[in-house]
PyMOL Python script that loads the backbone (N, CA, C, O; Angstrom):
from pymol import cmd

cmd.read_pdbstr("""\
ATOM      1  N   UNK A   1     -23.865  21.598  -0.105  1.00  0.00           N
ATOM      2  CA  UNK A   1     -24.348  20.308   0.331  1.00  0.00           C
ATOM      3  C   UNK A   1     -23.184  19.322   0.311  1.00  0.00           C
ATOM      4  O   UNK A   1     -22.131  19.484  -0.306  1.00  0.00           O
ATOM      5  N   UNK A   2     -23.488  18.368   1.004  1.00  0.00           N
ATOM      6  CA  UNK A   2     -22.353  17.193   1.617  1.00  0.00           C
ATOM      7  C   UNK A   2     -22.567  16.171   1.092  1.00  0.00           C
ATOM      8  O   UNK A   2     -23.740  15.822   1.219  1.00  0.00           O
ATOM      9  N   UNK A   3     -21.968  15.521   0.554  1.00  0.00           N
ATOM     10  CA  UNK A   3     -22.521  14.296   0.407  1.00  0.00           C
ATOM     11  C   UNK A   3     -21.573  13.194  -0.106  1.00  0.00           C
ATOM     12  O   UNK A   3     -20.920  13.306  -1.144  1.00  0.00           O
ATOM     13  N   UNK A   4     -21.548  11.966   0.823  1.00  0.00           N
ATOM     14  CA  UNK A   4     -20.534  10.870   1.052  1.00  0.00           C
ATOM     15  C   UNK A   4     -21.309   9.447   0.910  1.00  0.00           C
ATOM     16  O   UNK A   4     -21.530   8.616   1.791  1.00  0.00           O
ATOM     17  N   UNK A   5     -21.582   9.426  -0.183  1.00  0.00           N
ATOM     18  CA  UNK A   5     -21.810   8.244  -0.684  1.00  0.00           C
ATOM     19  C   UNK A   5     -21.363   7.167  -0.700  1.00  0.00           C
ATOM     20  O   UNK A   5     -20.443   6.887  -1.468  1.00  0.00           O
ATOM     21  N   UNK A   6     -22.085   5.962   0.440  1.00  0.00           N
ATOM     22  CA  UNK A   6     -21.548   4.743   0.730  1.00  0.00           C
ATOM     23  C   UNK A   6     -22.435   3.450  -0.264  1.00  0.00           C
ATOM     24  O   UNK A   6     -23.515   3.652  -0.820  1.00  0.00           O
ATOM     25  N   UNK A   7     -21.726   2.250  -0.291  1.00  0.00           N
ATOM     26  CA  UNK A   7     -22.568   1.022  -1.203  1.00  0.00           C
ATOM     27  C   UNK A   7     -23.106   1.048   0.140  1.00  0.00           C
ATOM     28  O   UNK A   7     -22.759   1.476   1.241  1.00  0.00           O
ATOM     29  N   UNK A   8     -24.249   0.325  -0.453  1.00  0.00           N
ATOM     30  CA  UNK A   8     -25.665   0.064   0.188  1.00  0.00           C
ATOM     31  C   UNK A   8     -25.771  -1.100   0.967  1.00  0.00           C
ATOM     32  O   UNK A   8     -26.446  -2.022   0.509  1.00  0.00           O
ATOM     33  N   UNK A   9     -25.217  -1.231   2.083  1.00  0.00           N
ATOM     34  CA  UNK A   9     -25.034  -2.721   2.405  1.00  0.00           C
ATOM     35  C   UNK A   9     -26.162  -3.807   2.659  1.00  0.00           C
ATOM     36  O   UNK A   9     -25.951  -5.019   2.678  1.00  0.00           O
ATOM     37  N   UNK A  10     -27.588  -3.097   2.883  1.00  0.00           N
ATOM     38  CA  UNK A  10     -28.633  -3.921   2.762  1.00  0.00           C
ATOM     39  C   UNK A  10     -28.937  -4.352   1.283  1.00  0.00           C
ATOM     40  O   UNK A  10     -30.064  -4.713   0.941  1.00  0.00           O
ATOM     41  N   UNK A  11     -27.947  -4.299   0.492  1.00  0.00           N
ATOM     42  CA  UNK A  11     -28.367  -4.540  -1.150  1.00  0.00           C
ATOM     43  C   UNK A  11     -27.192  -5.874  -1.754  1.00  0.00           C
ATOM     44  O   UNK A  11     -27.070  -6.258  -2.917  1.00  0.00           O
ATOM     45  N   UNK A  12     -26.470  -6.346  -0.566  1.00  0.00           N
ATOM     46  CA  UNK A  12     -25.577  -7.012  -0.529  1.00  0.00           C
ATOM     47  C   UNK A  12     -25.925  -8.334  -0.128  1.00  0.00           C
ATOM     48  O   UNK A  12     -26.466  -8.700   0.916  1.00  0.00           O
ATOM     49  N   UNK A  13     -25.314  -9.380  -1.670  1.00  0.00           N
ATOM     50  CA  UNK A  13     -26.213 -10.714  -0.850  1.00  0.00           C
ATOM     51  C   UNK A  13     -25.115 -11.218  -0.608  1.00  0.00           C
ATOM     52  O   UNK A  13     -24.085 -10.572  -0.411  1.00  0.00           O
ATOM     53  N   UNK A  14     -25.234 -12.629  -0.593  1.00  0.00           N
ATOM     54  CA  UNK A  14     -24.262 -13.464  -0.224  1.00  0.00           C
ATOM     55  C   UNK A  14     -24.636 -14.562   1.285  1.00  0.00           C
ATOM     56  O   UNK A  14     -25.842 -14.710   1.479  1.00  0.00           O
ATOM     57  N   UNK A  15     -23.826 -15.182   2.145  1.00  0.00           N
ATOM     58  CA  UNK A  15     -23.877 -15.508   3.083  1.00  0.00           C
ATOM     59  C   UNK A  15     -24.011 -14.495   4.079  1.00  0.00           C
ATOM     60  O   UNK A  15     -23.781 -13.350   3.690  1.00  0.00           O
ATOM     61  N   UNK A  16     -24.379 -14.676   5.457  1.00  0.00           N
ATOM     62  CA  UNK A  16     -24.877 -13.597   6.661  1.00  0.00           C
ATOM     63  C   UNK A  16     -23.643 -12.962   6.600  1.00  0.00           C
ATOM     64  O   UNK A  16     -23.634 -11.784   6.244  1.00  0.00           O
ATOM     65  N   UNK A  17     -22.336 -13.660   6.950  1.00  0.00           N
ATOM     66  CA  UNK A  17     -21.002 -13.155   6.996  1.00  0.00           C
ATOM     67  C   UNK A  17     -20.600 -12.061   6.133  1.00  0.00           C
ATOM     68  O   UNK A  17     -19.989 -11.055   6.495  1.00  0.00           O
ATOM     69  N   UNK A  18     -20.975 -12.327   5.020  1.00  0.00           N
ATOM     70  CA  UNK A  18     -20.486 -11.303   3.968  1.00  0.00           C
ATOM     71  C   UNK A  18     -21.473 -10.522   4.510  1.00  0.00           C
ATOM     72  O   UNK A  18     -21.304 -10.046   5.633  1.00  0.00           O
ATOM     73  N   UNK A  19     -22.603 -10.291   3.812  1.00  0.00           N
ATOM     74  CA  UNK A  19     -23.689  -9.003   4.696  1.00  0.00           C
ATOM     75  C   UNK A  19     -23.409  -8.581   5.658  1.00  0.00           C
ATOM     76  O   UNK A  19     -23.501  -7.355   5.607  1.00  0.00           O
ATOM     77  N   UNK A  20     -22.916  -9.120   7.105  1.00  0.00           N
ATOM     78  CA  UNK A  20     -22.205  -8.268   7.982  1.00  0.00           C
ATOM     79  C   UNK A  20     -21.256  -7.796   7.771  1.00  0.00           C
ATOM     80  O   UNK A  20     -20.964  -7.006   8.668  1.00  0.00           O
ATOM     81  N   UNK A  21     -20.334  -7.866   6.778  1.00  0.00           N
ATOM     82  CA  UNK A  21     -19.113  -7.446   6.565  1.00  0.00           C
ATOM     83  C   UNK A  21     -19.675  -6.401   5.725  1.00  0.00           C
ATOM     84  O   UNK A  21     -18.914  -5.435   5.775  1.00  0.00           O
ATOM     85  N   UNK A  22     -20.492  -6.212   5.111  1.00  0.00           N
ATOM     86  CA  UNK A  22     -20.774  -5.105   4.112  1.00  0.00           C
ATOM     87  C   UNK A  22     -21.413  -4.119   5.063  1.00  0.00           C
ATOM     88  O   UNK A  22     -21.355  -2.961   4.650  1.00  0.00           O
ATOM     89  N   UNK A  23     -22.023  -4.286   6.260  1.00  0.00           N
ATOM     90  CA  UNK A  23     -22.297  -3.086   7.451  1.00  0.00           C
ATOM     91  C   UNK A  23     -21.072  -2.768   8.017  1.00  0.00           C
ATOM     92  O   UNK A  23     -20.752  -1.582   7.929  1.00  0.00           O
ATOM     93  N   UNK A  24     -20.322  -3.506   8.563  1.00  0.00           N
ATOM     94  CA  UNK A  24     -19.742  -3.087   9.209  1.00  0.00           C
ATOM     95  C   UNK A  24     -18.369  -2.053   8.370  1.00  0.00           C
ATOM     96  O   UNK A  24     -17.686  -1.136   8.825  1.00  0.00           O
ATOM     97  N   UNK A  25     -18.385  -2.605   7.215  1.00  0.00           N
ATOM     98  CA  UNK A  25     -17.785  -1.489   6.127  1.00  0.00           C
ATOM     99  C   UNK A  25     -17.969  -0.032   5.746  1.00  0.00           C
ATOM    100  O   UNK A  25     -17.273   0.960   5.529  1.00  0.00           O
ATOM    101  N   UNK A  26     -19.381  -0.423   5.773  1.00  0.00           N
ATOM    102  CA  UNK A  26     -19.953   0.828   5.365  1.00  0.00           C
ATOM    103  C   UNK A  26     -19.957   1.815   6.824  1.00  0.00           C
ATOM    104  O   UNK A  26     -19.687   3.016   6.837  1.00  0.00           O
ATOM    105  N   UNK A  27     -20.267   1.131   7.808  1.00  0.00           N
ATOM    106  CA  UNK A  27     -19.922   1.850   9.311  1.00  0.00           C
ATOM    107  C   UNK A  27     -18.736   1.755   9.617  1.00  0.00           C
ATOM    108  O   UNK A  27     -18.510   1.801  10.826  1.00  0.00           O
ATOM    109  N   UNK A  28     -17.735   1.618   8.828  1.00  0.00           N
ATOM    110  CA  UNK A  28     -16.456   2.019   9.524  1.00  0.00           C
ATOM    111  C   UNK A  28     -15.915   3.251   8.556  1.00  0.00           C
ATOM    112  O   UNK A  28     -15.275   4.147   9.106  1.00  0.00           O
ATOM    113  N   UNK A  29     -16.148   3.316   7.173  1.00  0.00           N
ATOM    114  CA  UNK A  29     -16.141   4.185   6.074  1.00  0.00           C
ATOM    115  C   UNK A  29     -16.829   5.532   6.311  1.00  0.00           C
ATOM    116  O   UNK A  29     -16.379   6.491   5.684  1.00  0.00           O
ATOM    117  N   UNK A  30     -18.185   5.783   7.394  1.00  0.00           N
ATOM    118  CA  UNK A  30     -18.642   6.534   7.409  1.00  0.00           C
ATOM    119  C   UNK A  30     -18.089   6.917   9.126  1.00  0.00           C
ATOM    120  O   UNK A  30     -17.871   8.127   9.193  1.00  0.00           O
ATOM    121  N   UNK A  31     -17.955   6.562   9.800  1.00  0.00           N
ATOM    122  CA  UNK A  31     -17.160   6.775  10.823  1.00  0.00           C
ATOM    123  C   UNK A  31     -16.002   7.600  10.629  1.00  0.00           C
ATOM    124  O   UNK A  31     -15.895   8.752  11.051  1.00  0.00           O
ATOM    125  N   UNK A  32     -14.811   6.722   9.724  1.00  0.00           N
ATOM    126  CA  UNK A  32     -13.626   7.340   9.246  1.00  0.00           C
ATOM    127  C   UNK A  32     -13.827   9.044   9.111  1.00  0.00           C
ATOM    128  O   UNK A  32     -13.224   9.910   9.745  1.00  0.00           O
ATOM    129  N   UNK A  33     -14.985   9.234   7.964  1.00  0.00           N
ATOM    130  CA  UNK A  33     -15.368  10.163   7.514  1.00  0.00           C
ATOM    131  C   UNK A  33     -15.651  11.836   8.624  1.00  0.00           C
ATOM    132  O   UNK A  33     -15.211  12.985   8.628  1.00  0.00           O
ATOM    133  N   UNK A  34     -16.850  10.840   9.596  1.00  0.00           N
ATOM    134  CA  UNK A  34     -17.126  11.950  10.115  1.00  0.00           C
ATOM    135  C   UNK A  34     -15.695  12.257  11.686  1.00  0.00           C
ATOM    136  O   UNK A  34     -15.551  13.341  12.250  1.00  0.00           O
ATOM    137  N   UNK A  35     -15.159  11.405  11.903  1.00  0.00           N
ATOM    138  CA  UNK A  35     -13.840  12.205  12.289  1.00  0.00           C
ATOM    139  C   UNK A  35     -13.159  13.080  11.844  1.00  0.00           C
ATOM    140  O   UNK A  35     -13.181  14.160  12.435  1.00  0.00           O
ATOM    141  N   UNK A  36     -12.422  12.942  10.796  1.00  0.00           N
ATOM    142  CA  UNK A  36     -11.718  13.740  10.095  1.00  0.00           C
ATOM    143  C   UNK A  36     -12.772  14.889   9.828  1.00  0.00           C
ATOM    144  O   UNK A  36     -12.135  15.918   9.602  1.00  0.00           O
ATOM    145  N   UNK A  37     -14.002  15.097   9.773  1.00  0.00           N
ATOM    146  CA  UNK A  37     -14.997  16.335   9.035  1.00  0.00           C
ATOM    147  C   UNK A  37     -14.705  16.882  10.755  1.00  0.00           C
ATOM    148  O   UNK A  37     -14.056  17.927  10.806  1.00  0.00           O
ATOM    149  N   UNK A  38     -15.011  16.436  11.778  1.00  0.00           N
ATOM    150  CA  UNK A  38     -15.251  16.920  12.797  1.00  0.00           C
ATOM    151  C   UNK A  38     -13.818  17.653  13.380  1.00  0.00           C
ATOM    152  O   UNK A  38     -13.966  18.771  13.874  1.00  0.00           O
ATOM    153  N   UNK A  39     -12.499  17.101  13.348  1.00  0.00           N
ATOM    154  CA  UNK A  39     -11.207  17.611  13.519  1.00  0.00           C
ATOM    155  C   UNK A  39     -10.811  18.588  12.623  1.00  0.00           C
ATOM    156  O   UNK A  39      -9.638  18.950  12.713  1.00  0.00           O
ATOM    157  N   UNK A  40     -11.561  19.138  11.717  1.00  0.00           N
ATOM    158  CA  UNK A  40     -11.404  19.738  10.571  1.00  0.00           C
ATOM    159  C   UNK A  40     -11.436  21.690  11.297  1.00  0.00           C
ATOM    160  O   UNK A  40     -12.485  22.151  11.749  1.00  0.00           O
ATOM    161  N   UNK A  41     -10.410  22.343  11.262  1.00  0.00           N
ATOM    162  CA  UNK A  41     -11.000  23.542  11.679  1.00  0.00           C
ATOM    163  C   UNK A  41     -11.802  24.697  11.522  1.00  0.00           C
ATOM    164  O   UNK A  41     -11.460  25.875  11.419  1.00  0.00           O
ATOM    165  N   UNK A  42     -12.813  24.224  11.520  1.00  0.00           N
ATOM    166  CA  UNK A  42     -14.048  24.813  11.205  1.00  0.00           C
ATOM    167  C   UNK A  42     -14.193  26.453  11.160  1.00  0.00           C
ATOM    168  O   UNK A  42     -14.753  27.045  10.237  1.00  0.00           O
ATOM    169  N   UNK A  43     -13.641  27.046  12.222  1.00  0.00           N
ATOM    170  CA  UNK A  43     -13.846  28.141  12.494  1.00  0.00           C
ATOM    171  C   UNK A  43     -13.003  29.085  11.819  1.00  0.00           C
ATOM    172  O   UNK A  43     -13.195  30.300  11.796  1.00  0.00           O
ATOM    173  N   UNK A  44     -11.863  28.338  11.154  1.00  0.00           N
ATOM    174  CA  UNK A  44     -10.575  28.630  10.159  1.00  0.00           C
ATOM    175  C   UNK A  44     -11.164  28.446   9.067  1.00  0.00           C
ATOM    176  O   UNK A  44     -10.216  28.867   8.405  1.00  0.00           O
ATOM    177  N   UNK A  45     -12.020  28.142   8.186  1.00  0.00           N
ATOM    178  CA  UNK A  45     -12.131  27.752   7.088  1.00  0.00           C
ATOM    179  C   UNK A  45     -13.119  28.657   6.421  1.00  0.00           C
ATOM    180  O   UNK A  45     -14.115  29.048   7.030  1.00  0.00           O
ATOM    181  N   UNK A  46     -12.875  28.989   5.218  1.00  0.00           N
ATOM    182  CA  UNK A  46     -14.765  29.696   4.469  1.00  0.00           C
ATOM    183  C   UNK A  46     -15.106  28.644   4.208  1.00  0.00           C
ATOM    184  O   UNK A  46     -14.505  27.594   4.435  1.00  0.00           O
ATOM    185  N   UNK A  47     -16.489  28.849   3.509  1.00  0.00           N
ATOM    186  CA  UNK A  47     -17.235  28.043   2.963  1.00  0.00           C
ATOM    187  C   UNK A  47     -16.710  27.231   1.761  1.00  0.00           C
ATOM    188  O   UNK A  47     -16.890  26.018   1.869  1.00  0.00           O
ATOM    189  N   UNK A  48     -16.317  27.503   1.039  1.00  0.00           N
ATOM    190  CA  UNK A  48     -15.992  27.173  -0.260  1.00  0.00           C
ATOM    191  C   UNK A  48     -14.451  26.267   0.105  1.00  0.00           C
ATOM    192  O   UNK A  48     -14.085  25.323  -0.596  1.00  0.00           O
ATOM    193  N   UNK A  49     -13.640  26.788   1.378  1.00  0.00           N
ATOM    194  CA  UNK A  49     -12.506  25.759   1.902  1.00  0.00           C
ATOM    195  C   UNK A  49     -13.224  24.293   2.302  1.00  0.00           C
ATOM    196  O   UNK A  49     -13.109  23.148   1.867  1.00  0.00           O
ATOM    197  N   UNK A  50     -13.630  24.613   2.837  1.00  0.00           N
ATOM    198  CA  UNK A  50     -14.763  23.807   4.446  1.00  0.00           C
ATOM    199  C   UNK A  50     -15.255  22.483   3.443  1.00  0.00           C
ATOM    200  O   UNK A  50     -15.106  21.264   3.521  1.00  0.00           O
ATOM    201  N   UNK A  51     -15.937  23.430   2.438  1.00  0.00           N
ATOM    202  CA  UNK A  51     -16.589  22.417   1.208  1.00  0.00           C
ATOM    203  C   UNK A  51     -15.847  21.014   0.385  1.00  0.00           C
ATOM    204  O   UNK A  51     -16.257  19.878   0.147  1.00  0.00           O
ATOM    205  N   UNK A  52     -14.159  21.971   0.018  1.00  0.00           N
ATOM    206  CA  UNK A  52     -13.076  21.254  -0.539  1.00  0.00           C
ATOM    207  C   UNK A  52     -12.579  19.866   0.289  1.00  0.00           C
ATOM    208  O   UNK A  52     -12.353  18.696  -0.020  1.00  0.00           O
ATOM    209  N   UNK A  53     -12.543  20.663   1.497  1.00  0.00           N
ATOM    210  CA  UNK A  53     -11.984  19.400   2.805  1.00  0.00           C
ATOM    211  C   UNK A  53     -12.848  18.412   3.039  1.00  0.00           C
ATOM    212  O   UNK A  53     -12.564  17.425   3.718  1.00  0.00           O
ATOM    213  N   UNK A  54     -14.049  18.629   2.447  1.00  0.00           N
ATOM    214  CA  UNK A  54     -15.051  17.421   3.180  1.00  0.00           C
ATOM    215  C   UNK A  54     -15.218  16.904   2.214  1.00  0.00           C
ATOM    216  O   UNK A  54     -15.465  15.710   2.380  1.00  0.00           O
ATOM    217  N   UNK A  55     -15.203  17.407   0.603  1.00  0.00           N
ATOM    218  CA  UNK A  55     -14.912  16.738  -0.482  1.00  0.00           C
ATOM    219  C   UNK A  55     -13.261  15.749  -0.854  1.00  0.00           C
ATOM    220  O   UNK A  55     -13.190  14.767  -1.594  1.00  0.00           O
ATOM    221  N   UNK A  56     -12.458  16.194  -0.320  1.00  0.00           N
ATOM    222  CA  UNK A  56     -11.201  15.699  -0.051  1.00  0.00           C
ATOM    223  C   UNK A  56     -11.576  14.325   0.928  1.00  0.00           C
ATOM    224  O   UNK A  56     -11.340  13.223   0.434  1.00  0.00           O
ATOM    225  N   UNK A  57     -12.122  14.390   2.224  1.00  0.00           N
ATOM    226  CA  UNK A  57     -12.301  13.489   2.783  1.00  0.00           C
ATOM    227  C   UNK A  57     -13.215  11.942   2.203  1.00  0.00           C
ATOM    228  O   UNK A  57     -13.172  10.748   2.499  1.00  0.00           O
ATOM    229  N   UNK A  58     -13.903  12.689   1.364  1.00  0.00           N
ATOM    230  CA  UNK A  58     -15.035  11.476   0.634  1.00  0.00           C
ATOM    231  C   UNK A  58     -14.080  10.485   0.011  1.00  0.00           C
ATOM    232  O   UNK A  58     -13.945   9.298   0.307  1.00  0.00           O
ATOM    233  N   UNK A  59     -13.510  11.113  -0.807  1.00  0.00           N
ATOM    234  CA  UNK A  59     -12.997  10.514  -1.811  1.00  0.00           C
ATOM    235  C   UNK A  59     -11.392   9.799  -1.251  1.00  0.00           C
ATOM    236  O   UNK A  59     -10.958   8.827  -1.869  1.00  0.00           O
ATOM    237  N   UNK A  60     -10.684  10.312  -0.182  1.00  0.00           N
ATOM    238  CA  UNK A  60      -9.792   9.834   0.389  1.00  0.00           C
ATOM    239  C   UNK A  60     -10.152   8.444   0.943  1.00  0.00           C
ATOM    240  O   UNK A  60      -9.448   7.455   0.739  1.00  0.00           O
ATOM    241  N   UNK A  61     -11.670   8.425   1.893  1.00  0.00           N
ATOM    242  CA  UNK A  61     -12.097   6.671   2.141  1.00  0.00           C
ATOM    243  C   UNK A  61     -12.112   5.965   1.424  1.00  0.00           C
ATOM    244  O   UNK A  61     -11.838   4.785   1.646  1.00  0.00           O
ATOM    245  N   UNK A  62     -12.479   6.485   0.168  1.00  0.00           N
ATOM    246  CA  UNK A  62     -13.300   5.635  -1.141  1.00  0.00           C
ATOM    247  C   UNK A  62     -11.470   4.903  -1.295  1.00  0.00           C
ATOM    248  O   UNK A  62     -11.095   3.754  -1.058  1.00  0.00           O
ATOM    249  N   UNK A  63     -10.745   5.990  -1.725  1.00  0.00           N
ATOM    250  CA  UNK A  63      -9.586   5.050  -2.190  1.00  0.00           C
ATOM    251  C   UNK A  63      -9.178   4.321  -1.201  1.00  0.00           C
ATOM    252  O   UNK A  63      -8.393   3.425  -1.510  1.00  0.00           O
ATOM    253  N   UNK A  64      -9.525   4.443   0.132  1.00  0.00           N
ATOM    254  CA  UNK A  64      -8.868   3.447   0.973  1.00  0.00           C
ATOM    255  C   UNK A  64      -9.422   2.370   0.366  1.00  0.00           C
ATOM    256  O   UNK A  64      -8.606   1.920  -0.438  1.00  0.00           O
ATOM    257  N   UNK A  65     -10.499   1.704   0.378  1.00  0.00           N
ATOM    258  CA  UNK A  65     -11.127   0.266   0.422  1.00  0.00           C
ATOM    259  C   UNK A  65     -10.831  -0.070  -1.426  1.00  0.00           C
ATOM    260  O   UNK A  65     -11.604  -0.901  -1.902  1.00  0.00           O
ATOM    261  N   UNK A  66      -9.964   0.433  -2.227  1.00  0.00           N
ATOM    262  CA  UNK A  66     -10.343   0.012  -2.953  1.00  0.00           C
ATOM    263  C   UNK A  66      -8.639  -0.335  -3.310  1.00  0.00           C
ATOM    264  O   UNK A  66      -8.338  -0.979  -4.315  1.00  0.00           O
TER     265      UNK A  66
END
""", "prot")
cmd.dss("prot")
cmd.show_as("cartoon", "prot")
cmd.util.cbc("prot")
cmd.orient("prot")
């Protein structure tokens, strides 16, 4: 299982501005994501590789924004 855990941007208060900025974060974070999963060579990889790389990718966004 996959799993790329983004903050919740409907849980984000503040002014409208900030709240849009917290979507459009979270949709650019999960975007990022599924490129790199999709350029990934799939047909080259086992399972247990395949798994590492998409775990590699999670955590590579996360440190971007932070």
């Amino acid at each position: 299982m996959l799993y790329w855990g983004v903050p919740d941007p409907a849980a984000v208060e503040g002014s409208e501005e900030h709240r849009r900025q917290a979507f459009r974060d979270a949709c650019r974070q999960l975007e990022a994501r599924i490129k790199l999963f999709t350029a990934l060579p799939i047909d080259k990889l086992d399972r247990l590789a395949l798994k590492r790389r998409a775990d590699q990718i999670g955590r590579s966004i996360e440190h971007e924004k932070t």
